[in-house]
C-alpha positions as a printed Julia matrix, in Angstrom:
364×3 Matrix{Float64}:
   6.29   -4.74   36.17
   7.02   -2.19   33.74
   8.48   -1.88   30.76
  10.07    0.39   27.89
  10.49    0.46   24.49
  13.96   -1.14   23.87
  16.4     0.86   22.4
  18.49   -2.41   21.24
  17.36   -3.5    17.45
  18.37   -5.87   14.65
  18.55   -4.18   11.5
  16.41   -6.88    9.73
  14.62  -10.26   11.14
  17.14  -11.98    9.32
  19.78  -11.3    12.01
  18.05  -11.86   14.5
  16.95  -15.49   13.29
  20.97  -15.6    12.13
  21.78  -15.21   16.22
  20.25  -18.67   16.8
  21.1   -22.03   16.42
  21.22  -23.22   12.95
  18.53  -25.87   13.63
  16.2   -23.35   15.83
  16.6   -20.66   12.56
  15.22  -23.06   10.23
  12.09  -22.87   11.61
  12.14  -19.65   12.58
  12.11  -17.88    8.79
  11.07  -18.88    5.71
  11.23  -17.32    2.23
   8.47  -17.14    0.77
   9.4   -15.37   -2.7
  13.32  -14.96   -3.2
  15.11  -11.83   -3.84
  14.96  -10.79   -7.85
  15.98   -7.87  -10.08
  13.56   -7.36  -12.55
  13.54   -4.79  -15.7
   9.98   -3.11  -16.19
   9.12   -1.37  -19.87
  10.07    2.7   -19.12
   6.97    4.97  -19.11
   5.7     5.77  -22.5
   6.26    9.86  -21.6
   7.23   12.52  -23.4
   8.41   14.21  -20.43
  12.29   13.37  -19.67
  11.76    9.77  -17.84
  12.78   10.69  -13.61
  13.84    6.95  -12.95
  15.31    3.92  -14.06
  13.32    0.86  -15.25
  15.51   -1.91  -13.52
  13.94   -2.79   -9.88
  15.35   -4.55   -7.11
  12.81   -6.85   -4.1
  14.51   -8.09   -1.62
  13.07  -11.34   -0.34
   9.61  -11.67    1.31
   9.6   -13.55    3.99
   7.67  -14.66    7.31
   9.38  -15.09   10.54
   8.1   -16.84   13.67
   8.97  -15.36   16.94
   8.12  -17.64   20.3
   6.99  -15.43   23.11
   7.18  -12.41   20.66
   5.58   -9.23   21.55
   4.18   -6.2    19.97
   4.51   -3.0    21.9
   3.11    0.11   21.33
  -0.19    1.44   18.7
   2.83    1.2    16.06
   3.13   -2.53   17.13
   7.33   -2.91   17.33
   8.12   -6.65   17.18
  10.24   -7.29   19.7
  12.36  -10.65   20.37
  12.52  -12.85   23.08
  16.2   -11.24   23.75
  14.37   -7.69   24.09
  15.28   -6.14   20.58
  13.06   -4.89   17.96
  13.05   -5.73   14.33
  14.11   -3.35   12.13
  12.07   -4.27    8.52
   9.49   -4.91   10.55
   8.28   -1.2    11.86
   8.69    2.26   11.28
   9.91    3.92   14.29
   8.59    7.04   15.87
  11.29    9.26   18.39
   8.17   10.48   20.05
   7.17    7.12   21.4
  10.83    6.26   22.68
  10.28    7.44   26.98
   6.8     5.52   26.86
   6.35    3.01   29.73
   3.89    0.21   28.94
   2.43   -2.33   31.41
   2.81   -6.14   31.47
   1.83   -7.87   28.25
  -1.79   -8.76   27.34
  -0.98  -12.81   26.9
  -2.05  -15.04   24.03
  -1.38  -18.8    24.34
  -1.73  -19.02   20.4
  -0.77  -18.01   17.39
  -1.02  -14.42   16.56
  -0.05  -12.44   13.46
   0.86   -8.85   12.87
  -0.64   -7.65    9.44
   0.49   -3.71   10.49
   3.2    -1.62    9.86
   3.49    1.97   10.17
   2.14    4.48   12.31
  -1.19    4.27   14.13
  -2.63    6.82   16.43
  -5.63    5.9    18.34
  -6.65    9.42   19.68
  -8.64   11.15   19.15
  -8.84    9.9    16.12
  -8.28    6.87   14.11
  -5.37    7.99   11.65
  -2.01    6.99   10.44
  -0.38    4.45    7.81
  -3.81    2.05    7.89
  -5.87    4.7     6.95
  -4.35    5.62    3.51
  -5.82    4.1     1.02
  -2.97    3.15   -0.89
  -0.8     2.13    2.04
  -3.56   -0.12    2.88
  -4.05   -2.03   -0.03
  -0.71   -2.63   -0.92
   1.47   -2.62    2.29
  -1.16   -3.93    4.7
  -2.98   -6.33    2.38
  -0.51   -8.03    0.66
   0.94   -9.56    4.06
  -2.1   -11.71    4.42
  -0.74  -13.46    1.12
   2.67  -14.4     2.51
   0.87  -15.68    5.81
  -1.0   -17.91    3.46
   1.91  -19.19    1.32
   3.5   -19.83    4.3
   1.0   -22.57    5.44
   0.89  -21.69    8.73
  -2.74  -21.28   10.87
  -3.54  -18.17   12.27
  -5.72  -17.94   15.18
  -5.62  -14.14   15.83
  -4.34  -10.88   13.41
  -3.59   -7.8    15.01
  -4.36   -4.54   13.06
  -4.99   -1.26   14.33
  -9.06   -0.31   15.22
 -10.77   -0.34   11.51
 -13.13    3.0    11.19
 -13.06    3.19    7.42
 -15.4     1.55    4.89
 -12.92    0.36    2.47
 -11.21   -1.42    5.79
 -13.72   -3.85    6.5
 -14.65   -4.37    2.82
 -11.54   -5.81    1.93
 -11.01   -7.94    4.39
 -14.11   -9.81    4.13
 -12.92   -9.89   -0.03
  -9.72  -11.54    1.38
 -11.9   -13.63    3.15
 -10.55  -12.64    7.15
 -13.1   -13.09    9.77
 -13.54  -10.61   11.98
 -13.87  -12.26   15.25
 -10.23  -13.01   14.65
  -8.83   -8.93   14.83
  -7.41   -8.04   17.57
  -7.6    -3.79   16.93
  -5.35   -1.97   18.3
  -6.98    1.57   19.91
  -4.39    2.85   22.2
  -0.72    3.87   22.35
   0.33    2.16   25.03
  -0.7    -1.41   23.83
   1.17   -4.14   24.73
   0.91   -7.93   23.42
   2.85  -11.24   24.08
   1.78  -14.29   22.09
   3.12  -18.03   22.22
   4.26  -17.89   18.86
   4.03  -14.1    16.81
   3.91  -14.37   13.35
   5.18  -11.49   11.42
   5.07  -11.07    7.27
   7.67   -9.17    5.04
   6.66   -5.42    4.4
   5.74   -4.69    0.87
   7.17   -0.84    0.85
  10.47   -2.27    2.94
  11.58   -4.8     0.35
  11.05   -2.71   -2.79
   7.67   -0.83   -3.13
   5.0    -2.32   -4.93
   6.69   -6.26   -5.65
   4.65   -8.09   -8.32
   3.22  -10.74   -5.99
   1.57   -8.06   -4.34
  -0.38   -6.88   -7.01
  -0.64   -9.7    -8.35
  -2.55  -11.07   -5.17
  -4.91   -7.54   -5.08
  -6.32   -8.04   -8.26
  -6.27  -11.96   -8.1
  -8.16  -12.08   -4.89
 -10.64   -8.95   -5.78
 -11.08   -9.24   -9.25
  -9.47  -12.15  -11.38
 -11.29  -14.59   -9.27
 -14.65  -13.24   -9.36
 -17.23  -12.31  -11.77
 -17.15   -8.28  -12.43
 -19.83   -6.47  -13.74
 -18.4    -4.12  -16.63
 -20.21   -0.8   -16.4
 -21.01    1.11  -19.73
 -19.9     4.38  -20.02
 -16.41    4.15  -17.7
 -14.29    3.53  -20.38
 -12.42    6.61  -19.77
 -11.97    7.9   -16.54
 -10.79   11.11  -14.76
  -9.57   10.84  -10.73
 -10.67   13.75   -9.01
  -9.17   14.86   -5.84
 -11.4    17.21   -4.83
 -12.55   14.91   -1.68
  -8.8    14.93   -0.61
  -7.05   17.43    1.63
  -4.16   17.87   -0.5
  -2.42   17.51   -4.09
  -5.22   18.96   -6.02
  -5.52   20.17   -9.51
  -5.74   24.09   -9.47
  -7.41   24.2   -12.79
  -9.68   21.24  -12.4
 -12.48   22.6   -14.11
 -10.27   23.69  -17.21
  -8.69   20.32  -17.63
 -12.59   18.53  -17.32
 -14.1    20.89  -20.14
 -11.13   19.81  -22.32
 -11.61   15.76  -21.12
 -14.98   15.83  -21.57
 -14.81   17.19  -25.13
 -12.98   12.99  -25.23
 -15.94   11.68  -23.41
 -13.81   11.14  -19.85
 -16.09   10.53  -16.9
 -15.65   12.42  -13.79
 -14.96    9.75  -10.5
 -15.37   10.57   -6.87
 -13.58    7.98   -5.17
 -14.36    8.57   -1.57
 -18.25    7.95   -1.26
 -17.91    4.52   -3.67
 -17.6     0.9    -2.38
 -14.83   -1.02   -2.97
 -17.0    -3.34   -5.17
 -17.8    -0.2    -7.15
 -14.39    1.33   -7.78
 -13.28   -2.39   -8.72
 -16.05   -2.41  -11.53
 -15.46    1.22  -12.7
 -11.44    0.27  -13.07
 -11.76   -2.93  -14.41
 -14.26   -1.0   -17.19
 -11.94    1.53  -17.53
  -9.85    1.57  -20.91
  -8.05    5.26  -20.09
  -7.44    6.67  -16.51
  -6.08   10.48  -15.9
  -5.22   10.81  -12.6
  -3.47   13.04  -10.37
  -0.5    11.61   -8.28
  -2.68    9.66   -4.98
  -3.64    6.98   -3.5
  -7.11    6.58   -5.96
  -4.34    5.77   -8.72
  -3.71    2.23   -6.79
  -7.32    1.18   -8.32
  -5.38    0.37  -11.62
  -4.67   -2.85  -10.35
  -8.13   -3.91  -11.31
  -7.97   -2.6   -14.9
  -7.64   -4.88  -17.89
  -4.1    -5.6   -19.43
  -4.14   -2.99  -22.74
  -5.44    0.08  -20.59
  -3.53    3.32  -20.46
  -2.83    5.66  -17.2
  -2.05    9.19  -17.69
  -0.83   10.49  -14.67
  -0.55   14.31  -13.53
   2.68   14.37  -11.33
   4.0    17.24   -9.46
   7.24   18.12  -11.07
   8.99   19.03   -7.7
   8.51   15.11   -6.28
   9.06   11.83   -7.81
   7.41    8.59   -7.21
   7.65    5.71   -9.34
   4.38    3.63   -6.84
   1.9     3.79   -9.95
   4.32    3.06  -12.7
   4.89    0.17  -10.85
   1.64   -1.0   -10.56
   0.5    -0.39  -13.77
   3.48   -2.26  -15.19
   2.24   -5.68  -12.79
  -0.79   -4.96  -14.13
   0.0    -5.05  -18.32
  -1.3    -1.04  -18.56
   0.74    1.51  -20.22
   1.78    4.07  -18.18
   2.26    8.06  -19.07
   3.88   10.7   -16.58
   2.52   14.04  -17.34
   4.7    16.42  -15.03
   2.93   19.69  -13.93
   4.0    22.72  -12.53
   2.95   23.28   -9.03
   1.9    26.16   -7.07
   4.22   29.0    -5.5
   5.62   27.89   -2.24
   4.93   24.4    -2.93
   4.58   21.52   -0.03
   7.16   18.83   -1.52
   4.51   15.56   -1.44
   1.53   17.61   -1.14
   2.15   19.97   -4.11
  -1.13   21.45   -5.82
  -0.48   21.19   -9.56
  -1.16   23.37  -12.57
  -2.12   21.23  -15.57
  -0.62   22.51  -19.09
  -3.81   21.73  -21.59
  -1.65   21.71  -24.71
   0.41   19.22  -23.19
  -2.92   17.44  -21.51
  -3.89   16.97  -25.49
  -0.28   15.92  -27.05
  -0.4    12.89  -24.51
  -4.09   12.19  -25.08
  -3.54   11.55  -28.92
   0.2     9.92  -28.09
   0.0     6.57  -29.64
  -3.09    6.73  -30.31
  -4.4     6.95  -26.49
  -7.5     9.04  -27.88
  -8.15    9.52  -32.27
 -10.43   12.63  -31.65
């Protein structure tokens, strides 16, 4: 037999668990934090502040599906009344004609830690290999699987090809005779019961529990080893392919002059970038992914991000607010013809300096 993607969805799990039987539903979701509004302190910028400080989370949840299946490399939950789940994917119109085969079946219990989009070939890419997107909308979902009590005998993730990947899940503590990876587009899963956590990124960006659980598992809990000489930090993104800093080596004659440390994030360890963080007292940083490292700083430290004045993303303020850090937003101007989200930026030096001595981030 064949089959298709359906075209039929619930908007969130909720409804679909709200189509059954009151005493079937009650087993079928559970809450595991409740919805809140919270206010976070407004960045300490002298730049005109691009957001409001009041944030809305929806309620994270984990929802039990019996005969569930996962179709596709994106992974689309799908019901046992042949609907997907909404909250629970991010759709792609290019995968809509594809015909899969009958369901690989597991007579267990299998979780779904993914979300976003994964293409196999011919090469591993997509939502799981961002570093930012991983840690904090991948991650995080193992948390809610544990608060939910529930034992897990298999998690599905797409193939892992990237250091940082296997690193932190053997931090969180996952074996890995337990992943099933995902390395083709036309996958196809059915499992006895599918388990299948709240999205961090669908229910509010960056909620507190999941930064709190980052830093709890990786760093609170264990025994760092503060490095000398990290105490202030610059984030290059000279090993990324976009979003860099056209006059880099202006703005790290001036930082250096403040005793800032250059930091190539690619080639370190994840043990290594959580030691230089948590050493870190001040962080400049260009808008990226690297930026999510904060979450291992002390309470007390400062971030002074570079952000692209043609796109706005409150991810880092945030995190740094979970994480007791002051936050700065130093908007730049970016480069003719800009790529909204993948701007280069131009860093004003005069302005570098007024937010290096604001508050007394730097005396000299």
């Amino acid at each position: 037999m064949k089959y298709t993607i359906p075209k039929d969805s619930y908007k969130k799990a909720k409804d679909w668990v709200n189509s059954l039987p009151a005493i079937e539903a009650k087993a079928r979701y559970q809450v595991i934090y409740p919805a809140e509004t919270i206010q976070l302190p407004a960045p300490r910028s002298v730049d005109p502040h691009r957001w409001v400080s009041t944030c809305h989370y929806e309620e994270a949840f984990v929802v039990r599906i019996p005969e569930g299946r996962l179709m596709t490399s994106h992974m689309y939950v799908i019901t046992p009344d042949n609907k997907r789940l909404g909250d629970l994917e991010l759709y792609d119109a290019g995968y809509e004609k594809m015909i899969l085969d009958e369901p690989e079946y597991y007579s267990c219990t299998v979780a779904s830690l993914f979300w976003g989009w994964n293409f196999p070939q011919p090469k591993s890419e997509g939502t799981h290999t961002v570093f930012g997107h991983w840690f904090f909308d991948l991650l995080p979902r193992i948390h809610l699987l544990e608060k939910s009590g529930m034992p897990i005998d298999k998690y599905v993730l797409p193939k892992l090809t990237l250091p940082f990947q296997y690193e932190s899940l053997k931090l969180l503590g996952i074996p890995f005779s337990k992943i099933i990876q995902v390395d083709k587009t036309d996958f196809h899963l059915k499992a006895k019961t599918l388990v299948v956590p709240a999205v961090p990124l669908m229910i509010g960006k960056c909620p507190p529990w999941a930064s709190h659980y980052i830093a709890d598992q990786m760093k609170n809990k264990r025994k760092i080893r503060k490095r000398k000489g990290y105490e202030r930090i610059y984030i290059t993104r000279e090993d990324a392919k976009a979003r860099h800093v056209v006059n880099e080596d202006e703005v790290l004659r001036y930082l250096q002059t403040k005793g800032f440390r250059k930091i190539v994030l690619t080639p370190m360890t994840t043990e290594e970038k959580i030691e230089v963080f948590a050493s870190a007292k001040v962080i400049v940083a260009p808008f990226g992914s690297g930026s999510i490292n904060v979450a291992f700083c002390d309470p007390g430290a400062s971030l002074i991000e570079l952000a692209p004045k043609s796109f706005v993303d409150n991810y880092f303020w945030k995190l740094c607010c979970h994480a007791g850090l002051d936050y700065y937003e130093l908007l730049c101007e970016v480069e003719p013809k800009a790529h909204v989200g993948a701007d280069d930026i131009i860093v004003n030096l005069g302005k570098l300096d007024h937010y290096m001595r604001l508050n007394g981030i730097v005396h000299a």
